[in-house]
N, C-alpha and C positions, 0 to 999 in steps of 0.2 A: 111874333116874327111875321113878316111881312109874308112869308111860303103859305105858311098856315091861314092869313088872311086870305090869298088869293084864290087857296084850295075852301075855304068854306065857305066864301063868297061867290065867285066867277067860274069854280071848275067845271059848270057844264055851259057855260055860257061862249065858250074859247078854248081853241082846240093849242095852244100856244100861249106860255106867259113869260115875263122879261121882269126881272127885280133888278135896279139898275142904280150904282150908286147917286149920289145927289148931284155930282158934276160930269154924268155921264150923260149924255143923249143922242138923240134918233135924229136922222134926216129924211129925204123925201123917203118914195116907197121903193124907188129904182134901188135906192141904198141899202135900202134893209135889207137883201140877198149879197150884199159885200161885206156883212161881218166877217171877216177872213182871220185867217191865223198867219202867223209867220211861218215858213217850214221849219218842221222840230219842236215847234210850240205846242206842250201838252193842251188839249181843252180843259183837263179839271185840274190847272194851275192859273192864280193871277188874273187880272183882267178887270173890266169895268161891271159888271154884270153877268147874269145869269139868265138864259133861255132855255127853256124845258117843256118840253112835252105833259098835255095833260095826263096819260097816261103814268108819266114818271112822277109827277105832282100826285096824285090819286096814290100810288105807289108808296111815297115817302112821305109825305105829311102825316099821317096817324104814329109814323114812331122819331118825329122831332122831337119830344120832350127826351125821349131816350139818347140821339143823339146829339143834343145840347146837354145832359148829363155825362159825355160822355169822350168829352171834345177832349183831344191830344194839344189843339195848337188853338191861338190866338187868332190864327187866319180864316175869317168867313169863307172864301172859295174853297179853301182845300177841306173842311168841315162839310161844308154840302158834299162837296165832292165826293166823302166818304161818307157819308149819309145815301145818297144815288146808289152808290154801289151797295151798300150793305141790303136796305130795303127795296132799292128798286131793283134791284139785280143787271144795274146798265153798267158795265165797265168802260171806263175811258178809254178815249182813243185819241193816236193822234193827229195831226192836220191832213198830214200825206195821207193817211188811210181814209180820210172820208173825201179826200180829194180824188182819190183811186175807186170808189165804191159809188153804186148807184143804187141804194138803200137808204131809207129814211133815219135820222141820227135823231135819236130820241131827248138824249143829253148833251146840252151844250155848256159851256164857259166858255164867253171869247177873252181872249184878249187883244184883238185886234182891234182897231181906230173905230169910233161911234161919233157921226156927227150931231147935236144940234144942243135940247137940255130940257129936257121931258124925265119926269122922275117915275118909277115903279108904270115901267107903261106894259099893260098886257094887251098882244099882239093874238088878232083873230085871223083864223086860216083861212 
């Protein structure tokens, strides 16, 4: 799994990493702070990709194998999604609250527009 790759390869390398599907990409660097949500749009539903804090990588990579044993659904976002919460202890949230908050969001899922087409790009702070 690509999680696991990044975590035992890059984790001290980047403090930020993005596992992004194959037709999803990144534009300039202006853009990269307009991953946005729609209002009401969960972050750990749907979407092109995943961004997550080293912290939360460090966190949930040692017990993937468990929860790829362990999967309810078909769907890779909601799978991590509940992978984060169980080992990393981050609870989802949604768009309006981190739009309301001025605290660092450890876990993301967007589903909001990604321009360009860069595959599995891990993003340094």
């Amino acid at each position: 799994m690509m999680l696991k790759y990044m975590h035992d390869h890059y984790l001290d390398k980047y403090e930020w990493f993005m596992r992004a599907d194959d037709d999803t990409g990144l534009g300039t660097t202006e853009e990269m702070g307009k991953l946005a949500l729609e209002p009401g749009e969960n972050f750990c539903m749907g979407g092109p990709g995943v961004i997550m804090s080293r912290e939360v990588l460090r966190r949930m990579v040692p017990h993937i194998g468990k929860c790829l044993r362990e999967m309810y659904t078909t769907h890779e976002d909601v799978e991590v999604g509940r992978c984060v919460r169980r080992f990393a202890g981050v609870q989802c949230v949604w768009s309006y609250e981190v739009r309301t908050r001025r605290k660092s969001v450890d876990f993301v899922i967007s589903s909001g527009p990604v321009i360009g087409n860069y595959d599995n790009v891990l993003l340094n702070a």
